[in-house]
C-alpha positions in Angstrom: 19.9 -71.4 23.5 17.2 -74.0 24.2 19.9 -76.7 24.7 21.5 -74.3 27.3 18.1 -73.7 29.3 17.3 -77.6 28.8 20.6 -78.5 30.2 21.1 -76.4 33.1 17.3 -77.6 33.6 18.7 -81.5 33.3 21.0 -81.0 35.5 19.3 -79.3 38.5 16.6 -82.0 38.2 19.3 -84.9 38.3 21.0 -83.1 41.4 17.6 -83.0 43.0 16.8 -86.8 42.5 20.3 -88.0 42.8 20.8 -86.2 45.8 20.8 -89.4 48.2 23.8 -90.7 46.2 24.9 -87.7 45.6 25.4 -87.4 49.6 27.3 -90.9 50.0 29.5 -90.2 47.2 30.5 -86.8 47.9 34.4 -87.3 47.6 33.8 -88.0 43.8 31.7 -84.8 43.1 33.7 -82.2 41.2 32.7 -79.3 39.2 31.7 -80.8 35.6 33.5 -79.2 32.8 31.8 -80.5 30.1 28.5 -78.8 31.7 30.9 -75.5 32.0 32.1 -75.9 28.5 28.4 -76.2 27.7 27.3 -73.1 28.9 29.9 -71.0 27.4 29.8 -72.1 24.2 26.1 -71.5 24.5 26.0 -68.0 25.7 25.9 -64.9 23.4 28.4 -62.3 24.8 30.9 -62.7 28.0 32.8 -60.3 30.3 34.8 -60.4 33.3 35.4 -57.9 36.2 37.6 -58.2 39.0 35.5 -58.7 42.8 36.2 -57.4 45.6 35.9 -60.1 48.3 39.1 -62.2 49.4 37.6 -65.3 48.4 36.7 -64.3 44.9 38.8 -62.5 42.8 37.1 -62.4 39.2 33.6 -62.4 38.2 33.0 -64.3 34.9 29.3 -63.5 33.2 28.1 -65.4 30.3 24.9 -64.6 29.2 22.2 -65.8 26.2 20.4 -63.0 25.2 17.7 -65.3 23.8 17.1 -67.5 27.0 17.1 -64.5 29.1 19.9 -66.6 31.3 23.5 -65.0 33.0 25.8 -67.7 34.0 28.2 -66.0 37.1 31.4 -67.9 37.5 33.5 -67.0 40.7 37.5 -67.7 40.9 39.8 -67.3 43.5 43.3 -66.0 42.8 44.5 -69.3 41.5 41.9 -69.8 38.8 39.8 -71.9 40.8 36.1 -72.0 39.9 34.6 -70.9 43.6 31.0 -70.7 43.1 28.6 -70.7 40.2 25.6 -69.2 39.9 23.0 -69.4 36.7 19.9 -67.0 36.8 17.0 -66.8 34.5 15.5 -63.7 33.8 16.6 -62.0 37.4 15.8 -65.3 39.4 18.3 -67.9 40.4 18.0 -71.1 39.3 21.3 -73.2 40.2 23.4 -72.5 42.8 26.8 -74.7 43.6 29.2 -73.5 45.9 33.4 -75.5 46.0 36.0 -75.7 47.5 39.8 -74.7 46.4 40.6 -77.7 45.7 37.6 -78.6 43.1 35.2 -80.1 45.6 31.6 -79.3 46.1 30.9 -77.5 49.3 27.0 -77.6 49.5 24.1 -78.8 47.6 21.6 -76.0 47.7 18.3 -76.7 46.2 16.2 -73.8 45.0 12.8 -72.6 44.9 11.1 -70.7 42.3 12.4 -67.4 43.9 16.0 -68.3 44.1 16.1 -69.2 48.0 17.3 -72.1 49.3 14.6 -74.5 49.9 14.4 -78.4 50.2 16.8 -81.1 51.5 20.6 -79.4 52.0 24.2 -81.1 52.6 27.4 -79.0 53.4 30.9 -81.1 52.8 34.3 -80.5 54.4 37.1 -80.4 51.5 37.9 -84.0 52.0 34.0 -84.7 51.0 33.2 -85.9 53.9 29.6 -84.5 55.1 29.9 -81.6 57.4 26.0 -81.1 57.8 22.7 -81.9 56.7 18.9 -80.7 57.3 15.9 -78.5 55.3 15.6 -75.3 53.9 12.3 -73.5 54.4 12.2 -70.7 51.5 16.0 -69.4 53.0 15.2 -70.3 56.0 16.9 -74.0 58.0 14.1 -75.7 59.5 13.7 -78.5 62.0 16.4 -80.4 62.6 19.8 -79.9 61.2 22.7 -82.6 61.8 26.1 -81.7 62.0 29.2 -83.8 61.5 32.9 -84.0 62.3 35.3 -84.6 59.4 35.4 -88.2 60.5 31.7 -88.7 59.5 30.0 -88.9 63.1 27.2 -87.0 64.5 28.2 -84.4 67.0 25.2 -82.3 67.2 21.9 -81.8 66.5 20.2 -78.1 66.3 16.9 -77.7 65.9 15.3 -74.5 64.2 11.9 -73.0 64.0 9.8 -71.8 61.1 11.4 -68.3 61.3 15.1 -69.8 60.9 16.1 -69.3 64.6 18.1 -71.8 66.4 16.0 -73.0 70.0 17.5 -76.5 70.7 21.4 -77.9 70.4 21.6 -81.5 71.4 25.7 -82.8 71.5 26.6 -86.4 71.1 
C-alpha cells in the first residue's frame, strides 16, 4: 500500500518536471502498463460496472483500503484504456486522459483539490500538440495557444481570471 501511494506519487511528480519533454516527445507517450500492473496488484478489492456514456463503456475500480486510494479505469468498447483517474481519500490526485489508439490526450496537472491547475498540453491522436496554456484552480487563464495537426500556431485566446474567453488572435 505504501509502494502504491509512493508510486502514483513518483509518477505525478516526474510528469510535472518532465513535462517540457514530455511536450516535444508526445508521439512516444503511451499509457504505462507496468504503472497499471502496479496499481492493481496493489489494490485490496476490484469491481467493474458498465457506464453509460458512448465513449466509455466499463468502469474498472481498484481500491486499497489501507491508503484510502480508488484507481477508476475507463474503456471504450474495444478494451481500450480511455481515461484514468486515481483519488485519495475523495480528492483526485492524477488525472490522464487517451486516445483510442493508446495515445495521451492531455496532460492535466492537479491541485490539492483535484482541479486542473498549472501548465496544460492537449495532443491530437498523431501526438502532435493540439494546444497549450494554464489552468487557474479549473479555470484556463491568460493565454492559451492552439495548434493545427501540422504543429503551427493558429490562434491565440486569451482568458481572464474567471475562465472566460475576451481575446482570439488568428495567425
Amino acid at each position: 500500500m505504501k509502494s502504491f501511494i509512493a508510486t502514483c506519487i513518483f509518477l505525478f511528480l516526474l510528469i510535472s518536471c518532465r513535462q517540457k519533454k514530455t511536450t516535444e516527445s508526445a508521439a512516444a507517450k503511451k499509457i504505462d502498463l507496468v504503472w497499471m500492473d502496479s496499481i492493481i496488484k496493489n489494490s485490496d478489492s476490484s469491481y467493474s460496472r458498465p457506464y453509460k456514456r458512448s465513449d466509455f463503456v466499463t468502469a474498472y475500480y481498484y481500491t486499497n483500503t489501507k491508503s484510502h486510494t480508488v484507481c477508476q479505469v475507463m474503456k471504450d468498447a474495444e478494451s481500450s484504456i480511455r481515461q484514468i483517474i486515481i483519488s485519495k481519500n475523495d480528492k483526485r490526485i492524477h488525472y490522464s486522459q487517451y486516445y483510442a489508439n493508446g495515445q495521451l490526450m492531455a496532460i492535466l496537472p492537479l491541485d490539492e483539490y483535484g482541479q486542473f491547475n498549472g501548465k496544460a498540453v492537449y495532443y491530437y491522436s498523431n501526438g502532435g500538440k493540439q494546444s497549450e496554456g494554464v489552468y487557474q484552480h479549473g479555470f484556463k487563464l491568460a493565454k492559451w495557444k492552439n495548434f493545427n495537426d501540422q504543429g503551427k500556431l493558429i490562434s491565440e485566446d486569451e482568458y481572464n481570471t474567471n475562465g472566460q474567453a475576451i481575446k482570439t488572435d488568428t495567425q
